[in-house]
C-alpha positions as CSV (number, residue, x, y, z in Angstrom):
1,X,-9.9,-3.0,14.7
2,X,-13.0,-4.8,13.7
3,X,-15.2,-1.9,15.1
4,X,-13.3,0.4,12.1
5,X,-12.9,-2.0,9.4
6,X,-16.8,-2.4,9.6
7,X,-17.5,0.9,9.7
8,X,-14.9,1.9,6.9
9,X,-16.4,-0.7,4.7
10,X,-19.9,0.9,5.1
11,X,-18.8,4.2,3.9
12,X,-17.3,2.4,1.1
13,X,-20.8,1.1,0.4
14,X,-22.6,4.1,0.6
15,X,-20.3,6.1,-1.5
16,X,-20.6,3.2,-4.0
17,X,-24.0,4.0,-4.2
18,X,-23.5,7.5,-5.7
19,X,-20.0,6.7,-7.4
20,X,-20.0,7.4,-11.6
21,X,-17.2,4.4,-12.0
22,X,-16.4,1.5,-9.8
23,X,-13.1,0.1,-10.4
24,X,-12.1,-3.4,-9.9
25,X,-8.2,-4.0,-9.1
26,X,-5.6,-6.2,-8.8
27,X,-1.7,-6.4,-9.0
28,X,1.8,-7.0,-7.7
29,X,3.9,-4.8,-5.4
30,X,7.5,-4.9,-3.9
31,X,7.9,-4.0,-0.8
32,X,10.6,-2.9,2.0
33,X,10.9,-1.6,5.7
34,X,12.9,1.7,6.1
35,X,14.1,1.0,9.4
36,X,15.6,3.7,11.3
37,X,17.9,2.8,14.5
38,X,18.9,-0.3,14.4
39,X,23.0,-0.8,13.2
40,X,25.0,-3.9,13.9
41,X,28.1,-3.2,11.3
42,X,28.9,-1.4,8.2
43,X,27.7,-2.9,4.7
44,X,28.4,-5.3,3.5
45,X,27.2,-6.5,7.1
46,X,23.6,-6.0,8.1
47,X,21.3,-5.4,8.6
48,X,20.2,-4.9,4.9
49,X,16.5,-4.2,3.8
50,X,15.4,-5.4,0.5
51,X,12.1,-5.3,-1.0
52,X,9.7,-8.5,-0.8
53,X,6.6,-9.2,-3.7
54,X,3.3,-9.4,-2.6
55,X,-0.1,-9.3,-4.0
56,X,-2.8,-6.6,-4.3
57,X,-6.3,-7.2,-4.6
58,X,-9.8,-5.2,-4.2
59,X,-12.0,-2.2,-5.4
60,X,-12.1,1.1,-6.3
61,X,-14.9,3.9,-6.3
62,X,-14.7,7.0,-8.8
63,X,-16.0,10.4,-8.7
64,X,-15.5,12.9,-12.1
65,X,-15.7,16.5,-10.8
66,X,-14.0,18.0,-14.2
67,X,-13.2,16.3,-17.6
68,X,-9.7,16.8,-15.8
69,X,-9.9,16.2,-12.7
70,X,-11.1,12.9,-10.5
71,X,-11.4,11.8,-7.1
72,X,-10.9,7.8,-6.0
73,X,-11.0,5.6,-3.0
74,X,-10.2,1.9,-2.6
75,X,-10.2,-1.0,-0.3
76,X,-7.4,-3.5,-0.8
77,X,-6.0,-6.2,0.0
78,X,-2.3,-5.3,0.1
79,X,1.1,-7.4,1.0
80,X,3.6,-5.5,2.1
81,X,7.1,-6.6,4.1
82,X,10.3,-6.8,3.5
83,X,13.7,-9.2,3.2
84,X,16.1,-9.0,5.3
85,X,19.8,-9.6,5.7
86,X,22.5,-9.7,8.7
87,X,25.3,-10.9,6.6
88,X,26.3,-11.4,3.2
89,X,23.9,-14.7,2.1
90,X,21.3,-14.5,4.9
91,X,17.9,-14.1,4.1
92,X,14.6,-14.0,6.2
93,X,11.0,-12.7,4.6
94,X,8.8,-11.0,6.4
95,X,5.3,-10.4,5.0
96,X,3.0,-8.1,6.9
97,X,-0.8,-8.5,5.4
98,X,-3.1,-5.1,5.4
99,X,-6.0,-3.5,4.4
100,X,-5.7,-0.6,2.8
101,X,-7.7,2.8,2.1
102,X,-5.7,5.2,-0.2
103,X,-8.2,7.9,-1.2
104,X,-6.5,9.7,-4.0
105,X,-6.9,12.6,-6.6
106,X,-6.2,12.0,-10.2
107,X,-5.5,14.7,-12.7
108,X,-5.6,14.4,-16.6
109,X,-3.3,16.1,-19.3
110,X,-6.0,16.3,-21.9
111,X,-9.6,15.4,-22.3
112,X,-10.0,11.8,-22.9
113,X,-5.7,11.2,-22.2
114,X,-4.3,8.6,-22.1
115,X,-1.7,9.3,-19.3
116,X,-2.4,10.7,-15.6
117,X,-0.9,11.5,-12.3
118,X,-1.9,10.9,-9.0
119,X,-1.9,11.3,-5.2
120,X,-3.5,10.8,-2.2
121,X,-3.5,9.2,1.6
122,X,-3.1,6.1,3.0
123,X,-4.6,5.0,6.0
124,X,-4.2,0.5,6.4
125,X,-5.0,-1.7,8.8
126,X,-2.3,-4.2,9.7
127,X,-3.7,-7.6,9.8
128,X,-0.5,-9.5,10.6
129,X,3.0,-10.1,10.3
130,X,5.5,-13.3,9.6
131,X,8.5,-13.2,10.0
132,X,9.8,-16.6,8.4
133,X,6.6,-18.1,8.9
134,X,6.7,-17.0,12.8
135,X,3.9,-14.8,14.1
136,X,5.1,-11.5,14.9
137,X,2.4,-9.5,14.6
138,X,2.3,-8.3,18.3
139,X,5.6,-6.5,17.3
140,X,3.6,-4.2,14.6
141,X,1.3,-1.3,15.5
142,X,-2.5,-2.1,14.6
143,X,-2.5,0.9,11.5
144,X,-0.2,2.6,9.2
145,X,-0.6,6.1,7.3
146,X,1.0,7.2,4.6
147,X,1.1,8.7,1.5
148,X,1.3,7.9,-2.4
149,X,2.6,9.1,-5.7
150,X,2.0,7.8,-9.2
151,X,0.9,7.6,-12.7
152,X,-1.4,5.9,-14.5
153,X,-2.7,5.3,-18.4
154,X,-6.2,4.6,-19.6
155,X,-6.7,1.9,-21.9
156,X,-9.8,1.7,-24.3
157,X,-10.9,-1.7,-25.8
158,X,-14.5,-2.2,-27.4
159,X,-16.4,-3.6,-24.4
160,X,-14.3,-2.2,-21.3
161,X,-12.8,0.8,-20.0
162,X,-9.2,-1.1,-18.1
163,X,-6.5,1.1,-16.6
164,X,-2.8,0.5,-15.3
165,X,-0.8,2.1,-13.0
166,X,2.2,2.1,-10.8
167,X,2.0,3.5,-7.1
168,X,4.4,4.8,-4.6
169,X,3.6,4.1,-1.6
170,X,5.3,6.0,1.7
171,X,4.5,5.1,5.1
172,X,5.0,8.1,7.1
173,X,4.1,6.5,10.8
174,X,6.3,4.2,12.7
175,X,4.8,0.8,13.1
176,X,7.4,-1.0,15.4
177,X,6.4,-2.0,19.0
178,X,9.0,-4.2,19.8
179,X,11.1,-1.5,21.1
180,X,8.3,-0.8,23.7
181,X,7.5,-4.0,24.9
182,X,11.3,-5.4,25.2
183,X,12.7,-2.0,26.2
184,X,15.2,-2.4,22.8
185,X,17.2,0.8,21.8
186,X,14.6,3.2,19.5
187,X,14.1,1.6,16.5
188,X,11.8,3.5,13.8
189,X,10.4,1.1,10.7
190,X,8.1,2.5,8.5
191,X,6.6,0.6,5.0
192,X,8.0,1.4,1.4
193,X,6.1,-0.3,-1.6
194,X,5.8,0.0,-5.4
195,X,2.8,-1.1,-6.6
196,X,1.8,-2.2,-10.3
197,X,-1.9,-2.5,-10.6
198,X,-4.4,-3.2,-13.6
199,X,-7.9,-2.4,-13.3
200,X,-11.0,-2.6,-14.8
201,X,-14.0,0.1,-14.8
202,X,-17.4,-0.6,-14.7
């Protein structure tokens, strides 16, 4: 894991080098598990999913190929996870802490617009995961892919170029081991987050 985050990062340095914007970013997210598999009783009864807040952090490199037309990849710091619910009541967090690498294409309306939509790939690195402040992380898969929808709206002041914009984020790869190490029935979990970030270009 160290081996790829290293080399990812230098990438991300060398494209720096060559980038037209580089975007600093941070923001909130909610998150969720869509677990596939594992069924106990009928609602109201759990299990129940329900999305968790978390942070997002990092940067951003831009490329203009048209006045229309833009190309973007980041490194963040990204909490995702989920709450979680057996009965009517009960509550246990989980966090699960990654780094993430959405590359991402982002297309304008009109020249100089305001509004924009997006989308792009996912690739993270899965740090760890609690699970009520309990290490679980040898339950988890060491990446996650995915991909993400969303829109965004440039915001001109005198003295900076900001941005904000809210993300969809779909894990499309199943990140549950705990099936194969405990021999449990199949149990698929994959990540769901909506992400509301504001950034600032330089």
């Amino acid at each position: 894991m160290k081996k790829t985050l290293f080399i990812l990062l230098i990438l991300i340095l060398v494209s720096a080098a060559y980038a037209q914007k580089i975007n600093f970013i941070g923001g909130m997210s909610l998150s969720r598990y869509h677990v596939e598999g594992l069924v106990y009783a009928p609602p109201p009864f759990g299990p129940v999913w329900r999305y968790n807040s978390g942070f997002i952090g990092g940067m951003g490199i831009e490329f203009k190929v048209f006045w229309f037309l833009r190309f973007e990849a980041d490194a963040l710091y990204f909490q995702k996870g989920s709450n979680y619910s057996l009965m009517p009541g009960d509550k246990s967090i989980c966090n699960l802490n990654t780094i993430s690498f959405p590359i991402l294409v982002k297309f304008a309306f009109l020249p100089d617009s305001l509004p924009y939509i997006l989308a792009g790939g996912e690739f993270s690195i899965i740090l760890s995961e609690k699970w009520d402040g309990r290490d679980s992380t040898v339950s988890r898969e060491k990446n996650d892919y995915g991909i993400l929808l969303g829109v965004g709206n440039n915001i001109k002041i005198p003295g900076a170029s900001l941005f904000i914009e809210a993300r969809y984020h779909i894990g499309i790869s199943d990140i549950n081991r705990a099936d194969e190490m405990w021999g449990w029935d199949d149990i698929i979990m994959k990540t769901r987050a909506l992400a509301v970030i504001i950034g600032v270009k330089i």
